[in-house]
C-alpha positions, 0 to 999 in steps of 0.5 A: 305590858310590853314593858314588862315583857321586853323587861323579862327577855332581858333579864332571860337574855342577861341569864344565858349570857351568865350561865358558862361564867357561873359553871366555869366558876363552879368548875375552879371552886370544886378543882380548888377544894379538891387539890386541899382535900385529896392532898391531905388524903395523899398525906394519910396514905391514900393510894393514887391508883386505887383512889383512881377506881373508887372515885370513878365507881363514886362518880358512876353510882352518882350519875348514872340513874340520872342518865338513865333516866333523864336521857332514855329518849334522848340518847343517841345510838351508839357506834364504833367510833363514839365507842372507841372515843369514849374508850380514849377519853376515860384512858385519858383522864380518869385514868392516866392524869388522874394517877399521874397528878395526884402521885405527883402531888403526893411527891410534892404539894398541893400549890405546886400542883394547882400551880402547874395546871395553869399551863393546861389554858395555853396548851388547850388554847393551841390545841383547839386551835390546831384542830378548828375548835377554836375561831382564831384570826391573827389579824382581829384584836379579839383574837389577839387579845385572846392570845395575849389573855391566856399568857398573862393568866399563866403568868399571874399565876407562875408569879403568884407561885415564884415570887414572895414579896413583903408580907401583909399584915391581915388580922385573921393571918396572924399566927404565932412562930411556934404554932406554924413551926408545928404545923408545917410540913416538912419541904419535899425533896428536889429529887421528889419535886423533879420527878413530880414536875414531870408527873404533872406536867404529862398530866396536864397534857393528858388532861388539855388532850381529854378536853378537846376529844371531849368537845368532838365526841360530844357533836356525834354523841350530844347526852353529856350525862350518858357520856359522863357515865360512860366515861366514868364507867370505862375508867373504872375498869381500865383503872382497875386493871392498871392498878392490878399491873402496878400494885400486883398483890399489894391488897391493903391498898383496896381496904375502905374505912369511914375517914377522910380517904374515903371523903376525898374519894367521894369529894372528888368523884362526884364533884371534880368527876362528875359534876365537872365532866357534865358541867364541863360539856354543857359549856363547851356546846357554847363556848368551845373546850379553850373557855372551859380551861381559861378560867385555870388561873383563878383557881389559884386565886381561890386556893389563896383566898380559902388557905388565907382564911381557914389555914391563916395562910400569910398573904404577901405582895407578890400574890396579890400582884399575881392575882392582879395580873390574872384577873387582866388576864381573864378580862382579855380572854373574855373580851376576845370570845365576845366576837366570837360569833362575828368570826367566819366559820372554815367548815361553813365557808366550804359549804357555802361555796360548794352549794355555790358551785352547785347552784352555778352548775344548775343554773348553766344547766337550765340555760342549755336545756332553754337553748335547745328548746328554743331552737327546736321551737324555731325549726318546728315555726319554719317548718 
């Protein structure tokens, strides 16, 4: 019986260790379909500012009985600050990246895309770092390894992007000259590739900067699906607005037709939304906002694996070596976290020594009343 008991408290315990590596992987699944799907949405026509509204209107009609309902006991009391940080986060990310990322991938492609947010793991990494979200001490090997884990994964993937190497032969890749010179698109223009670099990359700091403000609201407001929908709910709104300003009256933009525009609104406000906001902040309780974007890198992984099986994509050496060196990458960053817990905690320590303090004033405190009773004692005897 004891056995058996000891046997279910490890399999219980090996469970909650897997559970942020299972979301995480949840995450760069739903990230990699979403830059396929909504790319070839942007393609058709789909407008980046109105897709903004309609996928944040998606993720709200989703989520939000859901936080109605489960977290009616649960949720905390609103306040002006958590408010004007919410007010902040759907500025950041629903909005502002969202239309930033997906005008610069309209302007360029999608692996460009993908590939360019692999620096969202080193700016979160040093952002989480300058505001203590993050346990760093240079001097411990976990937390160098952690350092030198997020610069390896953004390497694997620059490689994987920037070198080709010597094509390998696969037998599910092999695809005729002429059906690829029909079905492959026209390469961008370099104007069109500078001016969607740049899109992007202000894109993947709004995005690092949503992740952190993330992480601090969520210790004054803890309901992640109330705050999801919250989030949802004023980025629709301030979407809305914006796209007001910069379409003006261009209407067709607003027309909804059953196609695969409007697939890829749905897709991308339930799944890289919704599901990645709430999924997001649970992991973030455990393992801090660095976790939750260090696992960047393998989307890419993902996306060559997918388009070498459904596209016949060629797969060649320098992304198998890219994805090598990713995956060392990640096994450092992991490593590192592990001896996260045995790392002192700032805030913790001041606490600790203020009730130090206290504890020393108390006790000199008593030791001066003892004294004067002590000697009034003595006099009362002499007397």
């Amino acid at each position: 019986m004891k056995e058996m008991i000891m046997s279910q408290d490890k399999w219980s315990r090996v469970v909650d260790v897997g559970k942020p590596y299972l979301g995480v992987l949840f995450l760069q699944v739903g990230y990699a379909f979403n830059g396929v799907i909504v790319k070839s949405a942007l393609n058709k026509g789909l407008n980046p500012c109105t897709f903004s509204v309609y996928r944040n209107i998606a993720a709200v009609v989703a989520f939000g009985p859901f936080a109605f309902y489960l977290e009616r006991k649960l949720r905390p009391k609103m306040t002006l600050a958590v408010f004007l940080k919410i007010m902040l986060l759907a500025q950041l990310e629903p909005v502002l990246d969202q239309i930033l990322y997906y005008t610069g991938m309209k302007l360029t492609t999608a692996t460009f895309a993908i590939a360019m947010c692999n620096i969202v793991p080193a700016l979160t990494f040093f952002l989480a770092w300058i505001f203590r979200l993050e346990k760093v001490n240079i001097k411990r090997r976990h937390s160098q390894a952690k350092i030198i884990g997020t610069l390896v994964t953004v390497g694997g993937a620059m490689i994987m992007t920037l070198v080709n190497g010597a094509p390998i032969p696969l037998p599910w890749t092999h695809v005729s000259m002429a059906r690829q010179s029909q079905t492959t698109p026209a390469p961008p223009e370099q104007a069109h590739i500078i001016k969607g670099a740049i899109m992007i990359a202000v894109g993947c700091v709004l995005w690092s900067s949503f992740f952190i403000l993330q992480a601090v609201t969520l210790k004054k407001y803890p309901a992640q699906l109330s705050l999801t929908t919250l989030i949802c709910t004023m980025g629709a709104l301030q979407a809305t607005v914006l796209t007001f300003v910069i379409e003006r009256a261009n209407k067709d933009i607003w027309a909804v037709k059953w196609d695969a525009k409007l697939f890829a609104t749905l897709y991308s406000g339930i799944v890289r939304s919704g599901a990645s906001y709430y999924v997001g902040g649970l992991i973030m309780k455990v393992k801090g906002p660095f976790f939750v974007t260090a696992f960047n890198p393998f989307g890419m992984v993902i996306v060559v694996v997918v388009s070498s099986f459904t596209l016949g994509e060629q797969m060649n050496v320098g992304r198998i070596t890219g994805a090598l060196i990713i995956v060392v990458g990640l096994y450092l960053i992991i490593w590192g976290k592990s001896d996260d817990s045995s790392l002192p905690d700032s805030g913790n320590d001041e606490v600790e020594m203020i009730d130090e303090e206290m504890g020393s004033g108390k006790n000199q405190e008593l030791e001066v009343v003892a004294g004067t009773v002590k000697e009034k004692r003595v006099v009362e005897a002499s007397i």
